[in-house]
VOPAGU-2260 file (C-alpha; in pm, 1 decimal, decimal comma):
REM VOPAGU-2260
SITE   aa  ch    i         X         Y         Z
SITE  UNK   A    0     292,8   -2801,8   -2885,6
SITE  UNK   A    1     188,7   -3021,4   -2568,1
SITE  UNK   A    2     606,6   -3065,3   -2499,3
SITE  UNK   A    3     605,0   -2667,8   -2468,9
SITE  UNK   A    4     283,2   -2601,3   -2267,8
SITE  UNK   A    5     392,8   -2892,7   -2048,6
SITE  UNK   A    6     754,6   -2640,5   -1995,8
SITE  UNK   A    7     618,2   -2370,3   -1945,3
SITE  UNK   A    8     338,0   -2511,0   -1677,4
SITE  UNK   A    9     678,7   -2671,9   -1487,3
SITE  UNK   A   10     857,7   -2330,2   -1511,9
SITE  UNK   A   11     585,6   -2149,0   -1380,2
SITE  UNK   A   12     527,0   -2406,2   -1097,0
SITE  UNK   A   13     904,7   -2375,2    -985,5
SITE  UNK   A   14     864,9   -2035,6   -1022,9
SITE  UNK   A   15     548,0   -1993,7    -742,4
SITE  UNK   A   16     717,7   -2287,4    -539,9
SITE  UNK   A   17    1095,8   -2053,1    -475,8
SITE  UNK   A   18     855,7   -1691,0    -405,8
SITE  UNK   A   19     632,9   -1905,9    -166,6
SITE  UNK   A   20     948,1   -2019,6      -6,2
SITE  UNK   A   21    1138,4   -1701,6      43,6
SITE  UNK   A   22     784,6   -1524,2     179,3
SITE  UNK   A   23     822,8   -1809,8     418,3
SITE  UNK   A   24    1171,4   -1775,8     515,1
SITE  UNK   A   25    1122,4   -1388,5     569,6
SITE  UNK   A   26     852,7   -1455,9     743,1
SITE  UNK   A   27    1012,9   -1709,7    1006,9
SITE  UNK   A   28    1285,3   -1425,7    1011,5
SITE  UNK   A   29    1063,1   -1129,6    1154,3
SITE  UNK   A   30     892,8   -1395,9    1402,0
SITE  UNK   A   31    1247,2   -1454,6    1503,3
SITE  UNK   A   32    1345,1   -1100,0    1548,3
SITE  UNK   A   33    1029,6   -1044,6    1758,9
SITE  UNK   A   34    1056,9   -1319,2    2021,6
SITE  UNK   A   35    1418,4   -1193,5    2092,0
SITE  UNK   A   36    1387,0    -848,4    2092,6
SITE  UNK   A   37    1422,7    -691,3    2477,6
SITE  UNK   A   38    1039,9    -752,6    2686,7
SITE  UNK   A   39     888,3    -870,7    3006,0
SITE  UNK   A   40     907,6   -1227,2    3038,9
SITE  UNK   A   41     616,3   -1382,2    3185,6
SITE  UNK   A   42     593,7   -1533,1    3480,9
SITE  UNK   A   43     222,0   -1684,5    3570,0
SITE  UNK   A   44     -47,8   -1497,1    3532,6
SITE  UNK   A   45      14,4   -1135,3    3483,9
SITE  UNK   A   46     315,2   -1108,6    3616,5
SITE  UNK   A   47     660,2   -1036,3    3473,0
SITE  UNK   A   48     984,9   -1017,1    3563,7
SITE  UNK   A   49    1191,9    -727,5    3426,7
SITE  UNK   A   50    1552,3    -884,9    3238,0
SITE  UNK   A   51    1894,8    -771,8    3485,3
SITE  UNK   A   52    2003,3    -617,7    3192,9
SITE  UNK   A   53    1717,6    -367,6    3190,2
SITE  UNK   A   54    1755,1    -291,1    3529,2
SITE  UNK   A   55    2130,4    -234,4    3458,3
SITE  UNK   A   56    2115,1       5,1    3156,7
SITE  UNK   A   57    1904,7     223,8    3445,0
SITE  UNK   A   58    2236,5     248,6    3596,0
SITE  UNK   A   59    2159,9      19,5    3882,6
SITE  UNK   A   60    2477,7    -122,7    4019,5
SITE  UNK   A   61    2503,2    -488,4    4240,1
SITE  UNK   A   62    2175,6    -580,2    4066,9
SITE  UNK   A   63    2370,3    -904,3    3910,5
SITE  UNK   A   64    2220,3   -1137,6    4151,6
SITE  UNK   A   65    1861,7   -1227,9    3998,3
SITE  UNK   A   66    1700,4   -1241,2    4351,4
SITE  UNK   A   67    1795,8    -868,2    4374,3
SITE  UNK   A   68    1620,8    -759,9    4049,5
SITE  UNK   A   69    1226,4    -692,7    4103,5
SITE  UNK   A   70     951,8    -864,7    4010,8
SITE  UNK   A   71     693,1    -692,5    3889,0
SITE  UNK   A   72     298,7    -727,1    3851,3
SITE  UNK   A   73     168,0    -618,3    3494,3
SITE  UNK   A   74    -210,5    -451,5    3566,6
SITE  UNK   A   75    -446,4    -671,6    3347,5
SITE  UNK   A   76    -668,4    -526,1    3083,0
SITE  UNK   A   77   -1054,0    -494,7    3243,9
SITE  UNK   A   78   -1219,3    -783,9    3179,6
SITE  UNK   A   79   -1589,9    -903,3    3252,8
SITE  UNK   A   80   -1457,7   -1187,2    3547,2
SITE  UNK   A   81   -1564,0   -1210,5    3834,9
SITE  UNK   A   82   -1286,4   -1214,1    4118,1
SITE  UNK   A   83   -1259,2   -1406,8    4360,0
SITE  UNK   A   84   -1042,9   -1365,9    4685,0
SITE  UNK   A   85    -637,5   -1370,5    4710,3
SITE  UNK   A   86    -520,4   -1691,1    4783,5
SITE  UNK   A   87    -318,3   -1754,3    5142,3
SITE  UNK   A   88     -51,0   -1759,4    5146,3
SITE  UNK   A   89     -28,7   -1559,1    4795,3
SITE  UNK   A   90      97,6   -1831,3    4549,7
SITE  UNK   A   91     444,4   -1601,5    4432,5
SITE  UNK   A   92     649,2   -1587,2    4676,0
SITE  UNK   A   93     975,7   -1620,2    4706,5
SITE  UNK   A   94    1124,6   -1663,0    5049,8
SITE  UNK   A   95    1484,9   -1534,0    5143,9
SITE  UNK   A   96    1566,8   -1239,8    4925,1
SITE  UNK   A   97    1924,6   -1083,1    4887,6
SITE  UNK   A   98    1963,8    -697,7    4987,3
SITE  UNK   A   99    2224,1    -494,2    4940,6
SITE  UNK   A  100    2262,5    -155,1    4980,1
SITE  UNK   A  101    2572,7     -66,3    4806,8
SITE  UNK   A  102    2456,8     107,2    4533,1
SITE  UNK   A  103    2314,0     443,8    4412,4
SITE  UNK   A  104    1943,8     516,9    4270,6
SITE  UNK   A  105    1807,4     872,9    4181,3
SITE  UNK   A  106    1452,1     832,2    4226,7
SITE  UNK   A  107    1377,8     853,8    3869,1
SITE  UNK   A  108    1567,8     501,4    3816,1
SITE  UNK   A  109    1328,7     371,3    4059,0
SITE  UNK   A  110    1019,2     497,1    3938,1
SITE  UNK   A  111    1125,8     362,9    3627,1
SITE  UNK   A  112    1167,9       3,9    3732,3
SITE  UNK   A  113     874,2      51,2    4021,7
SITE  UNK   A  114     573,0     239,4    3918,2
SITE  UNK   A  115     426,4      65,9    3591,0
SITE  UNK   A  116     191,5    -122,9    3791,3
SITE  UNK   A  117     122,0     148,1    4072,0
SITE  UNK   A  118    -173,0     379,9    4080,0
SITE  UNK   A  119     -98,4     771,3    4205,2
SITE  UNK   A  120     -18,0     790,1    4556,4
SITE  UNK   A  121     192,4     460,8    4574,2
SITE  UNK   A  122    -123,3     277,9    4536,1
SITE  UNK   A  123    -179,3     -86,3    4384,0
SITE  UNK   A  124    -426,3    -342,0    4363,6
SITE  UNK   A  125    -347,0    -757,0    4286,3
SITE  UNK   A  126    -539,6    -734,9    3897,2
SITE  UNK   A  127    -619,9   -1131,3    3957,4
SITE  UNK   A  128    -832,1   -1177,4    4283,8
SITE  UNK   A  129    -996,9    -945,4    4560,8
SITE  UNK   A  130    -724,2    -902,8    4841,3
SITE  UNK   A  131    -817,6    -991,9    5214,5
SITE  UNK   A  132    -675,8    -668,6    5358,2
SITE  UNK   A  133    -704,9    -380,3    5244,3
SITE  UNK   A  134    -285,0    -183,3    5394,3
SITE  UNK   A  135    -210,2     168,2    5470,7
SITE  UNK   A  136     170,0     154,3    5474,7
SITE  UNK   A  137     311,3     437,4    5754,2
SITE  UNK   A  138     689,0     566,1    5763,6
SITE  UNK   A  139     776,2     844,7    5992,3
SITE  UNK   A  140    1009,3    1069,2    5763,3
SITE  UNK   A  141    1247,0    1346,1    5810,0
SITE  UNK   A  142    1571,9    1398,2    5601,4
SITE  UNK   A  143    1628,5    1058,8    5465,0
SITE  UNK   A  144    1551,5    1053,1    5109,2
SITE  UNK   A  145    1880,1     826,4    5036,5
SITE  UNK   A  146    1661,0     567,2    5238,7
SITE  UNK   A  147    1321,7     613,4    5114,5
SITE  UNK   A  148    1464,9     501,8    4762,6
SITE  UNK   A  149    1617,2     152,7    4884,6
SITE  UNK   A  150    1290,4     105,1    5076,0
SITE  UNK   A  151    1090,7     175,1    4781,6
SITE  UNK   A  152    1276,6     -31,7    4536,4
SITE  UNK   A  153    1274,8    -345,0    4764,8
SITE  UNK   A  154     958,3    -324,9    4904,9
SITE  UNK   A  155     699,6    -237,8    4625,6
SITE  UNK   A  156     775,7    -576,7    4450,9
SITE  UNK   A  157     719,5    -774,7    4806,4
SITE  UNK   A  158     412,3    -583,9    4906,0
SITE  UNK   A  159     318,5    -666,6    4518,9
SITE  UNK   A  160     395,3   -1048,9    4553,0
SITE  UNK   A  161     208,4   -1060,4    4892,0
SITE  UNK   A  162    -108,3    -956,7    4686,7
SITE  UNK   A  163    -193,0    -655,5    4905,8
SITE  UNK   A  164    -450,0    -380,4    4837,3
SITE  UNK   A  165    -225,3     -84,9    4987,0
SITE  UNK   A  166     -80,1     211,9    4958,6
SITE  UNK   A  167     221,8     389,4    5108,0
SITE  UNK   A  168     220,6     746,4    5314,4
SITE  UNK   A  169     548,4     889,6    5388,7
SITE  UNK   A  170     463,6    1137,2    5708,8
SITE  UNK   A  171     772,7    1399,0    5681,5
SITE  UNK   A  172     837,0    1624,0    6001,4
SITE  UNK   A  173     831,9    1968,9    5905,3
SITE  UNK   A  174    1103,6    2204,8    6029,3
SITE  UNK   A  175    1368,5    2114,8    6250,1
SITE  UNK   A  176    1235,3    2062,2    6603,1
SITE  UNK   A  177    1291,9    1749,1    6824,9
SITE  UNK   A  178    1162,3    1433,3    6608,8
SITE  UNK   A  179     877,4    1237,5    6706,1
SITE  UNK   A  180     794,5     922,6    6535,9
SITE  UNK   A  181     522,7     799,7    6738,2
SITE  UNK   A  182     340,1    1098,0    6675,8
SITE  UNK   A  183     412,4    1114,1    6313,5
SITE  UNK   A  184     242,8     750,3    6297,2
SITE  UNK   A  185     -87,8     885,5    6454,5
SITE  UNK   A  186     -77,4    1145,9    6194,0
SITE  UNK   A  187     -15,2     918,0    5928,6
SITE  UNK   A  188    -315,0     673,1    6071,3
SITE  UNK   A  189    -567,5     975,8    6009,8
SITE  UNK   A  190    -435,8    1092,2    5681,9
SITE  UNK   A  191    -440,7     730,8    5527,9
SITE  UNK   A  192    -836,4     707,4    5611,5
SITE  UNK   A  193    -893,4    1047,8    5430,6
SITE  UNK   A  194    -794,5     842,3    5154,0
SITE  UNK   A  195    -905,8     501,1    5175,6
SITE  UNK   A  196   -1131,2     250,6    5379,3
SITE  UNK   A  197    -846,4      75,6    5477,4
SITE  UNK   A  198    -872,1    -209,0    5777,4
SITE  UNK   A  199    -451,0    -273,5    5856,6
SITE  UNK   A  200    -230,9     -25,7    5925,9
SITE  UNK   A  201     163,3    -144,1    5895,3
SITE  UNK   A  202     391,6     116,0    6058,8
SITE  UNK   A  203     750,6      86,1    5923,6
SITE  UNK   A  204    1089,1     292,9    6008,1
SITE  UNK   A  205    1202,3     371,1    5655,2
SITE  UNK   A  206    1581,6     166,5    5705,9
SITE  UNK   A  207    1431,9    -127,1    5727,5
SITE  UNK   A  208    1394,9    -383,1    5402,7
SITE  UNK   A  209    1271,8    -749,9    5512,3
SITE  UNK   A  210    1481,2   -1030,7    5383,4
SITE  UNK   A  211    1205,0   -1274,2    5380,1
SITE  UNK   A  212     875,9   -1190,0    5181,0
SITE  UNK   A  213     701,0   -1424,4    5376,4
SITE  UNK   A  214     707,2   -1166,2    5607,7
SITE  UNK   A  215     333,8   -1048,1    5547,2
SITE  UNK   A  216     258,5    -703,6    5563,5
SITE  UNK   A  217     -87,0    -739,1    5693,2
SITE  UNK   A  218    -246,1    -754,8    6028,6
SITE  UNK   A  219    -351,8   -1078,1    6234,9
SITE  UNK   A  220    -578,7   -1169,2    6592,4
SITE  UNK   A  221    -308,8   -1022,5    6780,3
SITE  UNK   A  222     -69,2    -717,8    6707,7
SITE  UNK   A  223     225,0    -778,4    6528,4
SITE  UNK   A  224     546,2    -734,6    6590,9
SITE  UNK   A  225     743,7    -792,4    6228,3
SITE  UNK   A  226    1104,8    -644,7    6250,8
SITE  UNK   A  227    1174,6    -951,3    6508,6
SITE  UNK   A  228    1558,4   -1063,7    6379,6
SITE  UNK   A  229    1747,7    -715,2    6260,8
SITE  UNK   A  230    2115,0    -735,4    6138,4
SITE  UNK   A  231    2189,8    -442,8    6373,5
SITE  UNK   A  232    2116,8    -676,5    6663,2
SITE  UNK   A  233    2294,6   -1003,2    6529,8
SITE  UNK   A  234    1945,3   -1124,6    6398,1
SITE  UNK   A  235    1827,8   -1134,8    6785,8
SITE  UNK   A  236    1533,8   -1013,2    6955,7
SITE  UNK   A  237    1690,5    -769,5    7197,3
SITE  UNK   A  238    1496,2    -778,8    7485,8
SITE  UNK   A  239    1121,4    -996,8    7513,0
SITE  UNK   A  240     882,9    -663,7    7484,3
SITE  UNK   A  241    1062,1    -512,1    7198,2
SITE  UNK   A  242     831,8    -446,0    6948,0
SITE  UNK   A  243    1051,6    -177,4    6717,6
SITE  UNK   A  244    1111,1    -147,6    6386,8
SITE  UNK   A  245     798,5    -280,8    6220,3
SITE  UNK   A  246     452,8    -330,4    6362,5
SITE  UNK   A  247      77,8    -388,7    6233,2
SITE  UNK   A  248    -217,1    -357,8    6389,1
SITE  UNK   A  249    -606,7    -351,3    6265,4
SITE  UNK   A  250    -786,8     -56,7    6262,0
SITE  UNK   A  251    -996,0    -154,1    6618,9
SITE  UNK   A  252    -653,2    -262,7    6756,1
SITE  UNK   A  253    -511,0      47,1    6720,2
SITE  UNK   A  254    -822,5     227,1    6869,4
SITE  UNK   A  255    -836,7      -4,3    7145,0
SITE  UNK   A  256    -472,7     124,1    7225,4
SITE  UNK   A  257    -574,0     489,1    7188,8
SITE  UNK   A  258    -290,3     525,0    6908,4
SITE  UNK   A  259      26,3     583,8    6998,1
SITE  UNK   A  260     168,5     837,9    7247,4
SITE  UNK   A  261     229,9    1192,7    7160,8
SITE  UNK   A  262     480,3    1306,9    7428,5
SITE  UNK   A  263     777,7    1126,5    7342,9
SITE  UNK   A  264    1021,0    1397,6    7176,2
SITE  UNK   A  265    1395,4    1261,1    7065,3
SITE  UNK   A  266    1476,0     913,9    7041,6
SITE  UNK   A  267    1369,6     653,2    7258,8
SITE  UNK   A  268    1091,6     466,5    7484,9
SITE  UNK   A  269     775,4     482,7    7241,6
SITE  UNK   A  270     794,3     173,2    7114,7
SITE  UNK   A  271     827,1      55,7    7524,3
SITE  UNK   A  272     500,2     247,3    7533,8
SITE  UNK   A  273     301,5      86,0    7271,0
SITE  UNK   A  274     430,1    -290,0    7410,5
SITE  UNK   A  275     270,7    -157,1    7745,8
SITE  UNK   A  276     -40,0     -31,8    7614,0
SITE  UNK   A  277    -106,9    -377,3    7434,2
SITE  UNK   A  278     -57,1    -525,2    7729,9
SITE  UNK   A  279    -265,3    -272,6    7908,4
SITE  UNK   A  280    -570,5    -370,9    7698,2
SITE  UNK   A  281    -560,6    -748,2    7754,3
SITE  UNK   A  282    -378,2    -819,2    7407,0
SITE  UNK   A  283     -71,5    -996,7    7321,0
SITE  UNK   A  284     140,7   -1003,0    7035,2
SITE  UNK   A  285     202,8   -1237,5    6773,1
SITE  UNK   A  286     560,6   -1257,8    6590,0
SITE  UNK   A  287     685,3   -1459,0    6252,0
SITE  UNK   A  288     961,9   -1712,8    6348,9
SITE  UNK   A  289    1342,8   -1555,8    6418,3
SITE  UNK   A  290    1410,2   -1674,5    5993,8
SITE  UNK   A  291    1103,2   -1567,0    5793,6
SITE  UNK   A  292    1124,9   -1202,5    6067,0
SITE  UNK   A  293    1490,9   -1116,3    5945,1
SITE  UNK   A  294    1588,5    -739,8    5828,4
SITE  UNK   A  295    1852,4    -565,3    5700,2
SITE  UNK   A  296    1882,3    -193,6    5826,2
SITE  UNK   A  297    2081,8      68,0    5655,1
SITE  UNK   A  298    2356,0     199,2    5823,4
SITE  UNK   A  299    2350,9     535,9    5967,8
SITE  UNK   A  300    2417,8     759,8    6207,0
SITE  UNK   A  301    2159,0     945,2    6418,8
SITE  UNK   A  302    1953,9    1205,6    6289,9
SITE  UNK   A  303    2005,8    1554,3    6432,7
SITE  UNK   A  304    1718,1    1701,7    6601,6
SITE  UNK   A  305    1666,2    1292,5    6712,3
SITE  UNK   A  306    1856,7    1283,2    7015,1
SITE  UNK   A  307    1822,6    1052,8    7338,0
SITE  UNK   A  308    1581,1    1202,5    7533,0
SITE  UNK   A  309    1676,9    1131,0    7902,2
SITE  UNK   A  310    1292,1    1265,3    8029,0
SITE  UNK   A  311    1145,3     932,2    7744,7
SITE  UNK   A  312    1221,9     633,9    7980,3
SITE  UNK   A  313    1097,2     739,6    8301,0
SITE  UNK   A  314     706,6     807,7    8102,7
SITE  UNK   A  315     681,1     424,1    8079,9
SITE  UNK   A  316     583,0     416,6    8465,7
SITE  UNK   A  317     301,3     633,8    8376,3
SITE  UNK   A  318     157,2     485,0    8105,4
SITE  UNK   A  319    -138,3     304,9    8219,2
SITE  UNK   A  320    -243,2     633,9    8352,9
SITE  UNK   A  321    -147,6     836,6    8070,8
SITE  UNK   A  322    -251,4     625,3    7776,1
SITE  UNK   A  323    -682,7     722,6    7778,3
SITE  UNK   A  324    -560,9    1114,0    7749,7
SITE  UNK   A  325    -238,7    1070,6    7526,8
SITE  UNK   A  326    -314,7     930,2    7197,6
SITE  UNK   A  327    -501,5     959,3    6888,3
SITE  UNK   A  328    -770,7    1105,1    7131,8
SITE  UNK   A  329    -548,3    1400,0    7185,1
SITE  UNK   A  330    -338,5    1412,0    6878,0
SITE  UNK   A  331    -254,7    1801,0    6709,8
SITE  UNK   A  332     -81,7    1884,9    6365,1
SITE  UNK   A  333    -133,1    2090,8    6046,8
SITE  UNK   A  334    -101,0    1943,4    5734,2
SITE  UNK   A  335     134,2    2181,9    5470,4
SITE  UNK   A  336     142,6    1996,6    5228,9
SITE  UNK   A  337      59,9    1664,3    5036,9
SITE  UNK   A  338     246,7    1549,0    4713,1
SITE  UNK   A  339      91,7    1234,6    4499,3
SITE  UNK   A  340     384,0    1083,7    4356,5
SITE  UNK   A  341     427,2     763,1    4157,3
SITE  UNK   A  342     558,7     587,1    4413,4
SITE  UNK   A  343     434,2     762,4    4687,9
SITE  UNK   A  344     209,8     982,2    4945,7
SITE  UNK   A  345     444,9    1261,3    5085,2
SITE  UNK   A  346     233,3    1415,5    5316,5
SITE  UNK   A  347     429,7    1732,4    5541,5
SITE  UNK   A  348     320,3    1761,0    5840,7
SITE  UNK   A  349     340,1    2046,9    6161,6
SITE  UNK   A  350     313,8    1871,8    6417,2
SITE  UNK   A  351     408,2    2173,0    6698,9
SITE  UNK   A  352     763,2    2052,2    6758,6
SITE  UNK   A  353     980,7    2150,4    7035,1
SITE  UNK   A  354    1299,3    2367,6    6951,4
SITE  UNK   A  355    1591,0    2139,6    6969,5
């Protein structure tokens, strides 16, 4: 009687001993298929950096390289901490970045890859710490939508990784009269303050993608003059006073100036205008080094209706006189319309153009 209890006890024990196993086994296999199934991979705190292959399946071609794919900042979860400020310089970047431009995005690809972490508007705030700046992101627009998507795609994850509190207005020309940037940048300076208290205002010619982001978008003691070492010009500052491309000033800088000029129609001599109204008002401007300043512009040809204006070059003799009644002070334009995208403020803009 004991032999046969004692059998059936062991039976009954080997029995439990092979389920508890295979539970265990299938267990260990679903944990498995988890941790390899496609996801963000983290990178430090809240941030993660999208797989190649994800960004491929979007139909993204050239991305192969990993310092072309974009790193991207997850929004935290609200939480009851108390933040304290961004740290500077912001503790993710990168340095040298590769660009390339040889491949198509619709804008839907980018969005896609972009806009998790952005707010409407093109708006985005670091999730981890209070940021010392708060960036109103200007690019004088007309016709280049081919453009606007590389720009986006490269620069959202920079800006990002710089730990800015900023937000990006694209100022589009409306109609087809003579282009004027410099007056599309006032208009963008007033529109950006209708929607935020923002203290740095980074104006940026939409061909341009840095190839450093150590190349802070933010705004310092002095103007500054960003776009300093551009492929077009063999990575050279053209000539001492340029100061094209990419600028920043603070919100009193730019007042002190008066804004930028209004009366410069076609291409040409604004930027030569802006230098001189710096100058004018007892500033200087500060530069990043000829490396960390590099950009890579997208080749083009001219835009119609953006000609060389011949008249442009001989208003920098004036400008000392001219700058206290041509400026923000006297800026004119009618907004038609404003569009809140993911990635994005397109605000169109009349602003009383000249037939070409």
């Amino acid at each position: 009687m004991m032999r046969k209890l004692f059998n059936f006890l062991a039976a009954f024990l080997l029995l439990s001993l092979a389920s508890f196993a295979g539970v265990l086994l299938y267990s260990k296999d679903s944990l498995l298929t988890f941790l390899t199934r496609p996801y963000p991979v983290a990178n430090g705190n809240y941030t993660f950096s999208w797989r190649i292959k994800d960004v491929q399946q979007l139909g993204v071609k050239g991305s192969e390289d990993p310092k072309v794919s974009q790193e991207m900042t997850h929004i935290a979860a609200p939480t009851n901490k108390t933040l304290g400020p961004c740290t500077d310089p912001p503790p993710k970047l990168v340095g040298p970045l590769q660009v390339e431009f040889n491949f198509k995005l619709t804008l839907e690809e980018v969005r896609k890859v972009i806009s998790r972490p952005l707010r409407e508007g093109g708006r985005y705030k670091p999730p981890d710490c209070i940021a010392i700046q708060k960036v109103a992101i200007i690019i004088p627009f007309r016709n280049r939508h081919e453009h606007l998507k590389h720009w986006l795609y490269y620069l959202h994850p920079i800006l990002m990784r710089q730990q800015l509190d900023y937000g990006v207005y694209v100022i589009n020309q409306d109609g087809d009269g003579v282009f004027n940037r410099a007056k599309l940048m006032n208009a963008g300076y007033v529109e950006a303050l209708k929607q935020y208290d923002y203290d740095c205002f980074v104006f940026s010619d939409v061909d341009l993608v840095p190839l450093d982001d150590r190349n802070i978008y933010k705004c310092f003691d002095n103007p500054r003059h960003l776009a300093v070492a551009m492929d077009k010009f063999n990575f050279r500052l053209p000539y001492k006073t340029y100061f094209g491309g990419v600028s920043s000033l603070f919100k009193d800088q730019y007042l002190k100036i008066n804004g930028f000029p209004n009366t410069y129609w076609g291409w040409g001599g604004e930027d030569d205008d802006i230098y001189r109204r710096i100058v004018f008002r007892g500033m200087s401007i500060s530069r990043p080094d000829s490396e960390t300043g590099k950009y890579k512009m997208i080749k083009h040809n001219r835009d119609l209706h953006n000609e060389a204006n011949p008249k442009n070059p001989d208003k920098l003799r004036h400008t000392q006189r001219t700058m206290d009644e041509d400026g923000i002070n006297s800026l004119k334009y009618t907004v038609k319309q404003t569009v809140k995208d993911a990635l994005y403020t397109f605000i169109t803009v009349d602003i009383q153009a000249p037939a070409s």
